[in-house]
Every structure is written in structure tokens, then in C-alpha cells.
C-alpha positions in Angstrom: 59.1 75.5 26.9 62.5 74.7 28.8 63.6 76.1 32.0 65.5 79.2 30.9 64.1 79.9 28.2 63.2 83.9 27.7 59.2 84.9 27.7 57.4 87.8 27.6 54.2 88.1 30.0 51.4 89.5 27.7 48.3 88.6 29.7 47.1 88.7 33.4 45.2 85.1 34.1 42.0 85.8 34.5 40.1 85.5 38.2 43.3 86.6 39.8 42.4 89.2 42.7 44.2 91.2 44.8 44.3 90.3 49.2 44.8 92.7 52.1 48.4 91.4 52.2 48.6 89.8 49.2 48.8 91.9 45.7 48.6 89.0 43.1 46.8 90.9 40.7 48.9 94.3 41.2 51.6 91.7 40.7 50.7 90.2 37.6 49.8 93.8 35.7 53.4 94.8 36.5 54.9 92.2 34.9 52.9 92.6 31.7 55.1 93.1 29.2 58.9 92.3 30.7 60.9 89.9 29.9 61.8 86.8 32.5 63.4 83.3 32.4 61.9 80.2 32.7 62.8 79.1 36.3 60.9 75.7 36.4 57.5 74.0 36.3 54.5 73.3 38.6 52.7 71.0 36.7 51.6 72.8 33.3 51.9 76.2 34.9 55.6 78.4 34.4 57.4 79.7 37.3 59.1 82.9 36.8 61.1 85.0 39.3 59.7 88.5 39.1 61.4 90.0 42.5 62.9 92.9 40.2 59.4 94.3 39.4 59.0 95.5 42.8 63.1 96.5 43.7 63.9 92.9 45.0 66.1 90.4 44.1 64.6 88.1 41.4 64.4 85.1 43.1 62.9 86.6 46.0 59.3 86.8 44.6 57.8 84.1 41.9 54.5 83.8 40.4 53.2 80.8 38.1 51.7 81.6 34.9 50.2 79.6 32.4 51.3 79.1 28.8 49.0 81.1 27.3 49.8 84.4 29.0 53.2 84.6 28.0 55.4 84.3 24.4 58.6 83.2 23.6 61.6 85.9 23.5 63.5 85.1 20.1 67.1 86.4 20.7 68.1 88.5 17.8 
């Protein structure tokens, strides 16, 4: 994968668990299903800027996913 490339997250990693101020899981299962770019790397995990998921500007919020949860968008 490059950066911006287009995937689709279709899996939550598993062990991920929400904190008291933290909502990493929440997170993660509202992003199942969109669309994001690739916005670099950290070591073999993706980072994507998800801020739009909860009414924010996209960069303002990114999580790091690994390969496997996510598919490549094919433009049409």
C-alpha cells in the first residue's frame, strides 16, 4: 500500500478496548466500513485520519490499523 491510497476499514483489530477517556474500540466500529486515505506508516501498521467519523476535521483524530483490517478502494 502507498500513502494515499483509498481503503475501506472492514475489521476492528482484535483486543482493542475502550478507556474512561479513551474510546478506541467505539472508534474503530465507527469507522467500519468508510472509506479513508492512506496518510502514512508506523512500521507495518496504516495510519488513517478518521476526525470526520466523530464531526472533526480529518486530521484531527488518527488511528493505526493493520493491513488485514482494511481493503483497497478500486476507483471505478
Amino acid at each position: 500500500m502507498e500513502i494515499g491510497e483509498r481503503v475501506r476499514v472492514i475489521k476492528v483489530p482484535d483486543g482493542l478496548q475502550d478507556g474512561p477517556e479513551l474510546k478506541t474500540k467505539m472508534l474503530f466500529e465507527r469507522c467500519l466500513g468508510e472509506i479513508f486515505p492512506v496518510m502514512g506508516f508506523d512500521g507495518d501498521l496504516l495510519a488513517l485520519d478518521v476526525g470526520r467519523i466523530n464531526g472533526l476535521a480529518s486530521y484531527l483524530e488518527t488511528i493505526y490499523i493493520e493491513p488485514s483490517c482494511v481493503e483497497i478502494v478500486v476507483e471505478k
